[in-house]
C-alpha positions in Angstrom: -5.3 9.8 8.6 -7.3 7.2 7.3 -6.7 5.5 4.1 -8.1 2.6 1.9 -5.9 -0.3 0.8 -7.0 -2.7 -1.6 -4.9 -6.3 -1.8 -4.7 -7.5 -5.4 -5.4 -10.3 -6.3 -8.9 -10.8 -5.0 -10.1 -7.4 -4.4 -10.0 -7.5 -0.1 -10.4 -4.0 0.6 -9.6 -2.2 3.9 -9.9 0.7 5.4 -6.7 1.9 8.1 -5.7 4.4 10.4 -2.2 5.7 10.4 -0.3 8.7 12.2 0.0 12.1 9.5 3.2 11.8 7.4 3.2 7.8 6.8 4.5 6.0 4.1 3.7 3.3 2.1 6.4 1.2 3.7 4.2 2.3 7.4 1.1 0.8 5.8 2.8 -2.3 4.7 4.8 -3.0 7.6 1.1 -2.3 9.5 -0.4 -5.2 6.8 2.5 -7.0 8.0 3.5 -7.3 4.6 6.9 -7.5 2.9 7.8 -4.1 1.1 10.1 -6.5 -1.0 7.7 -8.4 -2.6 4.6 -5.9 -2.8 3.8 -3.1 -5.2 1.8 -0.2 -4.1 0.1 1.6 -6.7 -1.5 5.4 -6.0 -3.7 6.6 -8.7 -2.9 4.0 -11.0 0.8 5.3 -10.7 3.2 2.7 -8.7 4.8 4.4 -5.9 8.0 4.6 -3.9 7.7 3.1 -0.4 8.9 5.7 1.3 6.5 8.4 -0.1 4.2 10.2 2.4 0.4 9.0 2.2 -2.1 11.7 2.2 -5.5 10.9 3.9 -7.8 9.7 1.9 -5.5 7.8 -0.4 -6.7 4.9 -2.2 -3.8 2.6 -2.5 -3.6 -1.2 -4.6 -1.3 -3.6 -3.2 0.2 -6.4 -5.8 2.1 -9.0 -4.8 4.9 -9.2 -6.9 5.8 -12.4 -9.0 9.3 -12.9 -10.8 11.0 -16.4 -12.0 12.4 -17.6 -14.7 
């Protein structure tokens, strides 16, 4: 399946190929980004990690910023 990720801030889009019944924590780990720090957001919804991408998807990725 093919999917589109967009990395927020900056708008860097991509499109990626991943085997049917991946998650978001797949597409991350793919991105060889940290599923602690990143948000990913499905139809301006934020998702669990391990939920099951469906082709076509159009995912945002936010780093995640906390401090205090």
């Amino acid at each position: 399946m093919i999917v589109k990720v967009v990395l927020l801030p900056g708008k860097n889009e991509r499109k990626i190929e991943l085997q049917e019944d991946s998650t978001a924590l797949n597409m991350l780990k793919m991105l060889n980004l940290n599923p602690d720090v990143m948000l990913v957001i499905r139809n301006d919804v934020p998702m669990p990690v391990d939920e099951k991408l469906k082709d076509k998807d159009v995912l945002k990725v936010v780093r995640v910023v906390s401090g205090g």
